[in-house]
N, C-alpha and C positions, 0 to 999 in steps of 0.2 A: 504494500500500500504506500508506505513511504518512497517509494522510487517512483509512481504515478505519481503522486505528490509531484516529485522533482521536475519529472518531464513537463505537469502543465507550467509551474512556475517558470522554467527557461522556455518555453515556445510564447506564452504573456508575454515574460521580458524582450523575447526576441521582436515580438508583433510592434511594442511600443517604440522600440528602440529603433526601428525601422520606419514608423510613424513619425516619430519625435525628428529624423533626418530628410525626410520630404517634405516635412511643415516646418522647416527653420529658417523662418521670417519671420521682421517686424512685423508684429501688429499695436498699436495703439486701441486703447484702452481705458476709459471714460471712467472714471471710480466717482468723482461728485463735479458737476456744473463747474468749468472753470479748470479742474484737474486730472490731466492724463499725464496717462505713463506708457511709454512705449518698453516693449520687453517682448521675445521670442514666444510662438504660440504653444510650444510644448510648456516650458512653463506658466500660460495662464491655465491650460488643461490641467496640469499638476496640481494650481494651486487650488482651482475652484473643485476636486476630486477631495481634496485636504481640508479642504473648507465640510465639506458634505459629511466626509467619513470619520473626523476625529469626533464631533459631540456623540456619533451614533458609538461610535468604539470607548469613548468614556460611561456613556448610556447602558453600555455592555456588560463592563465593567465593575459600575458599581452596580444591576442588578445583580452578580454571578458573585459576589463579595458580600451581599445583604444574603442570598439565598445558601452561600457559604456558612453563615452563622448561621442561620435557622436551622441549617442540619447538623451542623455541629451539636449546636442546645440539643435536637431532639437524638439523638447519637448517646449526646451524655445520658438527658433523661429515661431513652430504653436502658442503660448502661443499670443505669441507679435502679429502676425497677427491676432486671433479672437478678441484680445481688440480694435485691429486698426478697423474690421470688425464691433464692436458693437459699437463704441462709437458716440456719440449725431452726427445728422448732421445741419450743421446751413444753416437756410436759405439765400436763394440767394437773392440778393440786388433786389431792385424795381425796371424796368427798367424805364426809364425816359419817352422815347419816344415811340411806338410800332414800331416794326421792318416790315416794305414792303415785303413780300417775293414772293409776286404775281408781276411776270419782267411785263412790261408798254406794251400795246398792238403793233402794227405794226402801225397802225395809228397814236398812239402817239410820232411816233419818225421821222414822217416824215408829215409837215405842208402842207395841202394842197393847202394853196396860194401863194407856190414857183412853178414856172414851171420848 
């Protein structure tokens, strides 16, 4: 993969560099009422390419730095939950007494030698 990689990158470079040598004339160029700058056309291509691509590449940047930490916290916090998950469990005290949980019949809550 890395070697496709390579080849588009030097056949690009080759296409511009090729481009940038048949457009190498002045052009004049209007930035505010009153002020131009004359400079070769490869570089105002250059620059207005630089202009477009660096806020998107900073844009990029700090999403993929924000979405960094969010995984990171959540990384930790599964971290803290399987130790919480694994760790020793102690046992439960002895009970003293056994607990009734069978309720007392219908006869035993009503004495048969009251009338």
């Amino acid at each position: 993969m890395g070697i496709l990689r390579t080849i588009i990158w030097v056949v690009l470079t080759a296409v511009l560099v090729i481009f940038a040598m048949a457009n190498w004339q002045v052009v004049t160029v209007t930035i505010w009422p009153g002020w131009e700058a004359e400079t070769k056309l490869p570089v105002v291509i250059l620059a207005a390419f630089l202009i477009g691509s660096v806020p998107m590449w900073i844009a990029l940047r700090t999403t993929r730095w924000s979405l960094k930490r969010r995984l990171d916290a959540s990384e930790r916090q599964a971290a803290d939950l399987r130790a919480l998950a694994h760790r020793p469990v102690e046992p439960a005290p002895a009970a003293t007494a056994p607990v009734n949980d069978i309720p007392p019949a219908p006869t035993d809550l009503f004495s048969p030698d009251k009338p």
